[in-house]
N, C-alpha and C positions, 0 to 999 in steps of 0.2 A: 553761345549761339541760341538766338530764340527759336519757338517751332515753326514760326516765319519765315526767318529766315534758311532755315534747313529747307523746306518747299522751293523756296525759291532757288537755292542751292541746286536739288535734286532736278528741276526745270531748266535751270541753264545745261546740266550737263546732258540732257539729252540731245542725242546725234552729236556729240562731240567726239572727237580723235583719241586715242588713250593720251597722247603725250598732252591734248588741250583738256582732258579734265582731268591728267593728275599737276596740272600747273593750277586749276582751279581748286583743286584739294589743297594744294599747299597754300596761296593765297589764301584758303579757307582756317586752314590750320593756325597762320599767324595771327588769326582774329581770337584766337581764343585758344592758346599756350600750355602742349606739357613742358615746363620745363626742368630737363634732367640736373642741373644745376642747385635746385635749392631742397634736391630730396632729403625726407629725415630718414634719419637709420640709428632700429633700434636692435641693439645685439643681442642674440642668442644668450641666456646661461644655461643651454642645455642641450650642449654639441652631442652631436650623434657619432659614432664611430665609422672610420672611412674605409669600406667594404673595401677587398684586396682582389686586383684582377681576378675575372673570372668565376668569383665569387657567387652563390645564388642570389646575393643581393644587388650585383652588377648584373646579372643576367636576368632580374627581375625586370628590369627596366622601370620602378617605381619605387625606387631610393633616391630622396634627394638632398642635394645638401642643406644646410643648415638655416640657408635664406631665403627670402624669394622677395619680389620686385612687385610692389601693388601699385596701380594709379588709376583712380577713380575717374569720370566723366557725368556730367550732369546736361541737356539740355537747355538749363535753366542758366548753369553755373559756368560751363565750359572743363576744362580739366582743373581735378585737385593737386596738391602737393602731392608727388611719387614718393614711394615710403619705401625702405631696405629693411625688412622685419623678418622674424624667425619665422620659418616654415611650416605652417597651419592649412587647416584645408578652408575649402570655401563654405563663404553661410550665403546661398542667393534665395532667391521667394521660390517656392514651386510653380509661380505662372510668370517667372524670367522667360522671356522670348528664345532665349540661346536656350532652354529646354524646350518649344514645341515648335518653332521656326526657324532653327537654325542659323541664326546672327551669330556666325561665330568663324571665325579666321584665326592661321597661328604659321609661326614660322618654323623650322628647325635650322638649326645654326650649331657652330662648335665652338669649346675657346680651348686653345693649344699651351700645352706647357714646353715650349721651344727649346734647342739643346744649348741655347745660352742663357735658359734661366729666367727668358720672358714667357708672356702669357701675351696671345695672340687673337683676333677675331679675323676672319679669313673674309674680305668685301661683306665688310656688315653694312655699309650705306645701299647693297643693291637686296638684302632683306628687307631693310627698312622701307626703300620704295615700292620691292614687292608686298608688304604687310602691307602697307596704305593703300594699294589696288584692289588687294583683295576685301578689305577693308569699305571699300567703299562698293562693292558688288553687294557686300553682306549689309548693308544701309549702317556700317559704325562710322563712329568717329573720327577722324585725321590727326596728325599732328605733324611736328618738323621730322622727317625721314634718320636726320644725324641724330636727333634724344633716342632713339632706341639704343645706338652703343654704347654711347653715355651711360643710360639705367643699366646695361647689363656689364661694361666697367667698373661701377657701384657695387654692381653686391661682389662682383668676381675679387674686386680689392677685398673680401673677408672674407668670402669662401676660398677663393683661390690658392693661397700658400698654403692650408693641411686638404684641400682635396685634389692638389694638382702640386704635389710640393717640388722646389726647386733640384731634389737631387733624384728625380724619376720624370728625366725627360722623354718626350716619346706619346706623351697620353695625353688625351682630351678630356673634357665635359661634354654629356650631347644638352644644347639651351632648345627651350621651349616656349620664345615668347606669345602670348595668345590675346585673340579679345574677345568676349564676348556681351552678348546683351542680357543684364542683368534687372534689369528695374523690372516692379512687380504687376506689370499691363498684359492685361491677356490678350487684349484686341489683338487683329494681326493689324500692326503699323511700325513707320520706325521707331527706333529702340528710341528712349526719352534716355537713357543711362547705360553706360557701359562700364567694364572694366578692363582694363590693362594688367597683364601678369606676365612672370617670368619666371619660369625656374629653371635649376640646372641638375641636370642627373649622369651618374655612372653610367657608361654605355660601354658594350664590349666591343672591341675592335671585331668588325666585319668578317675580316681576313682573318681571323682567329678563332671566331664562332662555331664556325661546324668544319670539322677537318676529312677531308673527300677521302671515302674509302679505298683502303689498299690497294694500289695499282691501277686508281685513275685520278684524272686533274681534277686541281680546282677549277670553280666555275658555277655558275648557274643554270639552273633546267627549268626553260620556257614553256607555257602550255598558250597557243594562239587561241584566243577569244573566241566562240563560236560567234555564230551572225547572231542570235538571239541576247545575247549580252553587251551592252555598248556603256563603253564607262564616260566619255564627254560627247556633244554636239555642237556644231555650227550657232553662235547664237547664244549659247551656253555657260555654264562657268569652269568648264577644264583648267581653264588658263587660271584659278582663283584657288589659294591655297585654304579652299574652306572645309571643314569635315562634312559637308554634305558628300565632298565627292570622293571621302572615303568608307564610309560605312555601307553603303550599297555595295562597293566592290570587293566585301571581304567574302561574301558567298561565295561566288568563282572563285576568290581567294583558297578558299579552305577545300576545296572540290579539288585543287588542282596540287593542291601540297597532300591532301587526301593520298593522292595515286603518285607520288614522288616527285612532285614540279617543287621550283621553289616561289616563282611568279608567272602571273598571267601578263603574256604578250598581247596588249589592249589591241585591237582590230577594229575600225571603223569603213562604213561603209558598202554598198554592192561589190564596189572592186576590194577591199578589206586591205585598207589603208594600217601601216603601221603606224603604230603613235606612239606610246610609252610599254613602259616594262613594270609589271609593280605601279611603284608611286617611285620610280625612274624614270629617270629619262633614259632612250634607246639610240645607240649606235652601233653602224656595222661599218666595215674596211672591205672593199670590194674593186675589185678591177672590170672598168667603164667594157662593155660588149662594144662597142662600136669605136672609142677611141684608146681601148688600151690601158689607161691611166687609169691611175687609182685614185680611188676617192672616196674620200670617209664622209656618208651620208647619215644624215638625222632629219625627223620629221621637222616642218617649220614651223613659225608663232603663229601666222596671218589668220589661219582662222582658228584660233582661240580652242584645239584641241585638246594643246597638252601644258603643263605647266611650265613656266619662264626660267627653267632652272641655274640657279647661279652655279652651281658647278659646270652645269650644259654652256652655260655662257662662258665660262671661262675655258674649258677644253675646247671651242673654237676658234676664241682668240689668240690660245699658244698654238692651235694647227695651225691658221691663219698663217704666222709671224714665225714660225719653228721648222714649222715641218713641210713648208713650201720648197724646201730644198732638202739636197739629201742632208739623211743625220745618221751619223753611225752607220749600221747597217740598213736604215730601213730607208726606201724609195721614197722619195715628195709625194703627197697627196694632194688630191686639189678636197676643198672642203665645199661640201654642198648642201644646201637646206634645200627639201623637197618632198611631196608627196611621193611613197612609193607602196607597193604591196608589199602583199607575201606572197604572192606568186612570183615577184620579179626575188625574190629571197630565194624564192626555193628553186628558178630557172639559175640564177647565179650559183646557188649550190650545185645544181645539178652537171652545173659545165666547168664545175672549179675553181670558180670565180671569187669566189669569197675567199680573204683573209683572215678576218676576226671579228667579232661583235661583241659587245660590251655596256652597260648600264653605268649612269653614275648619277649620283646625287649625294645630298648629308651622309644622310644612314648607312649609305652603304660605298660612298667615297666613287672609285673605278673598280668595277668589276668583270672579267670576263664571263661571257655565255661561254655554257659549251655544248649546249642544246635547244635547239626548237622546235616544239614538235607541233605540227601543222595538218589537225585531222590524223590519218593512218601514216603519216612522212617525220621519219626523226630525222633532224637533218645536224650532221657534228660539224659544229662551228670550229672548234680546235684543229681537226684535224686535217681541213678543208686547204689550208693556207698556213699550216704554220711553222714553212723553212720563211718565211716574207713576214709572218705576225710580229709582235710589240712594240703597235704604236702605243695601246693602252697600257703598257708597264711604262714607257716613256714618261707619256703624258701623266700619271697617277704619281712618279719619280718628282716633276718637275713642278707639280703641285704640292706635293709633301715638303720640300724644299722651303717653299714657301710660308706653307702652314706654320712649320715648325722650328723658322730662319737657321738654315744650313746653308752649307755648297754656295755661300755668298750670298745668298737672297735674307739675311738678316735684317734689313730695310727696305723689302720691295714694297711697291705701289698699292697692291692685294690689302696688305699686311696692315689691321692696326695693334698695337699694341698699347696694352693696357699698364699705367706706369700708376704708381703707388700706394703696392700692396702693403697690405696691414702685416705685422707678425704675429698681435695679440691671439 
């Protein structure tokens, strides 16, 4: 792509619809091709040893394995050949734009060692379109949406049998595909050059991480946002998985694990709109004041708050289809996307009203709250509703399933799987 054409590019897509300029991204993308099919891959002779659950080196969260996934972008050139090479750090210029401008997006994603022996990526086509969104907020590059499972296929065929081996099913890799602008322009303008990476690391299971002391639940302990800290806006890039929009929010972060939270419950607006949890997404299970019914609400996409979570997308598509009728024990829900407060949180706490609330994304899968504290108001979500709570053990159940091809779901639709791994 010339730098002509990139302007004229960047011109068309203003006042466009997201769906009409990620079909002009992709049109865009087939002008000038990564293609994951002709990558070279050059092997490791100097395997690292594979830390053992739990580990300081699993719990570092900066152990990787043995590979990683490079693919160059030029301006000039278009994309280079994607490379599967041993795992070195990066050489970029000190006036790369992704160090003073922030051209830089990245995904988090898992790959599953299944209790049949496969190795899994859980809706990696809805990563791939969300990297290219974000992608194109940060002024990078595009490509075809499916080469991202592809390249991360690639290297999991030689990482994957000693860091996920066949006879310890049950465990993941956390992937980290990323891109940034790397070429050596200081001006602020778009990037002339980027790059594509990918690596794969030990990550501890969530639910295994910190074990709740003696004589209370698990769960997480929310701190609400004051009004003076606002993590996305109207306009904005919330909806963009770019590290701009995490580095600002680690100060509230650390203020609120400071005093014993574990995340900040983001708060937007005069009326103090709920919208994410952490770098989660937020739901609660609540019975309607006016008509009775229960209904598991989360904030919506429409205005560009909070981020497009594929997990979030998927726990509404099984409430949708699952849990519109009774299951087990628990009552039909109707599922609702909507603006709401923390005041209507803390009115439904107050009258009983709540069932459960719960965070999910990568990192941290389903999780329940079991605390929100709202100014001088702790309000127990556990204890609120829960002879009527687990939808969210359900829903986390019927996902794991999936993740990990069990309980039949060994070829669901979710599911890809990645077929053949190396033994060398």
């Amino acid at each position: 792509m010339t730098e002509a054409h990139a302007r004229k590019l960047a011109a068309e897509l203003q006042g466009a619809t997201r769906e009409q300029a990620m079909a002009k991204v992709m049109e865009d993308a087939d002008q000038n091709q990564l293609d994951a099919s002709v990558v070279k891959i050059t092997r490791s002779t100097n395997l690292r040893p594979v830390p053992e659950p739990g580990s300081p080196e699993e719990l570092s969260h900066s152990y990787c394995t043995d590979h990683m996934v490079t693919a160059r972008w030029t301006v000039a050139n278009g994309w280079e050949t994607p490379e599967v090479k041993p795992f070195e750090n990066l050489s970029i210029p000190p006036t790369a734009s992704c160090l003073h401008y922030a051209t830089e997006c990245f995904e988090g994603m898992k790959v599953y060692r299944g209790y049949d022996g496969k190795l899994r990526l859980f809706r990696p086509d809805c990563n791939g379109e969300r990297l290219l969104s974000s992608a194109q907020r940060a002024s990078l590059p595009s490509f075809r949406y499916e080469e991202l499972k592809v390249l991360i296929a690639k290297l999991m065929q030689i990482d994957g049998p000693r860091w996920l081996p066949k006879d310890q099913p049950g465990r993941f890799l956390y992937l980290r595909p990323t891109m940034i602008g790397s070429g050596p322009h200081l001006g602020v303008q778009t990037p002339k050059e980027a790059l594509l990476f990918i690596i794969a690391v030990p990550w501890p299971d969530p639910s295994k991480l910190k074990k709740p002391e003696e004589g209370t639940k698990p769960g997480l302990k929310l701190l609400a946002s004051t009004p003076d800290t606002i993590r996305a806006w109207p306009g904005g890039f919330g909806y963009a998985k770019l590290g701009a929009n995490y580095g600002p929010s680690l100060v509230a972060h650390g203020k609120a694990q400071a005093i014993g939270f574990d995340q900040i419950l983001w708060l937007f607006g005069q009326d103090r709109q709920v919208t994410e949890a952490g770098a989660s997404n937020f739901f609660i299970v609540w019975e309607n004041k006016e008509t009775g019914k229960i209904e598991l609400v989360t904030a919506p996409l429409e205005n560009q708050l909070i981020l497009p979570g594929v997990t979030r997308r998927s726990v509404l598509q099984l409430a949708r289809t699952e849990l519109s009728k009774p299951t087990g024990s628990l009552a039909p829900v109707e599922v609702v996307e909507r603006d709401f407060t923390i005041s209507e949180v803390e009115q439904a706490w107050k009258e009983g009203r709540i069932i459960e609330a719960f965070v999910c994304g990568t990192a941290f899968f389903v999780t329940p709250v079991k605390l929100i504290r709202n100014g001088d108001v702790d309000m127990d979500m556990l204890e609120a509703g829960a002879a009527r709570g687990g939808y969210a053990v359900q829903i986390k159940s019927w996902l794991e399933a999936i993740m990990y091809g069990k309980d039949g779901k060994e070829n669901d639709e979710w599911s890809y799987i990645i077929e053949g791994e190396s033994e060398k």
